[in-house]
N, C-alpha and C positions, 0 to 999 in steps of 0.2 A: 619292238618285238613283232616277227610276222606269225601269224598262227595259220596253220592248216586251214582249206577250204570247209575240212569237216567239222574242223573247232570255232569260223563262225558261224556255219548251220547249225549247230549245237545251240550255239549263241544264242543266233535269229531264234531256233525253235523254241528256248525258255522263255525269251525276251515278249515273245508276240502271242503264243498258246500259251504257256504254264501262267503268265503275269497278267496278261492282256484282255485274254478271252474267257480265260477262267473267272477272270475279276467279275466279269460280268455276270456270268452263270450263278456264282456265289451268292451275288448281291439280290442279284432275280429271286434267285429260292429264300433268301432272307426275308424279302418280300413275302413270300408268296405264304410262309409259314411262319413268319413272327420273330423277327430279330430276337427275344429273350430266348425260344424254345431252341429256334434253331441255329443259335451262335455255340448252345451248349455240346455240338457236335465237335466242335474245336479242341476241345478238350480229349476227343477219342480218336486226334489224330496222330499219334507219337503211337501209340498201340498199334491201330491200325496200319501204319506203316511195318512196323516189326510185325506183325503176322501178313502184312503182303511180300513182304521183302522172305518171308521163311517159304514163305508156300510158292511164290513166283520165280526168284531168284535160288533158291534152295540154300538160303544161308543158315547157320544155323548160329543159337545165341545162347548162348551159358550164364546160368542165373549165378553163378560163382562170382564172375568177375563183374565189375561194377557199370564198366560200359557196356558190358554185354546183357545186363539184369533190364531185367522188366521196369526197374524205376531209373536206369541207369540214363534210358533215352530223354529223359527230361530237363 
């Protein structure tokens, strides 16, 4: 399979930012505030995503249908 120039800069950019660099930042702040308190933020990231994704992206989510519900992203 050949992919686009732009589909492995995609790539490169999860591969080395999203996985890479973030890993470390995460870890740092675990550090810095106590792996018990602050792992509990993991937990407010499915949420958080569906209200960045409504407010950024302008999607919107309908509590009707199951993927679209508030517990649906789980």
């Amino acid at each position: 399979m050949i992919a686009a120039p732009s589909a492995w800069f995609g790539f490169a950019y999860v591969s080395i930012f999203s996985q890479f660099i973030a890993f470390f930042a995460w870890y740092h702040g675990m550090a810095m505030g106590g792996v018990a308190r602050v792992g509990q933020i993991q937990w407010l990231q499915p949420f958080l995503t569906i209200l960045a994704s409504a407010i950024l992206l302008g999607e919107t989510h309908r509590v009707d249908r199951p993927s679209h519900g508030l517990f649906g992203c789980c």
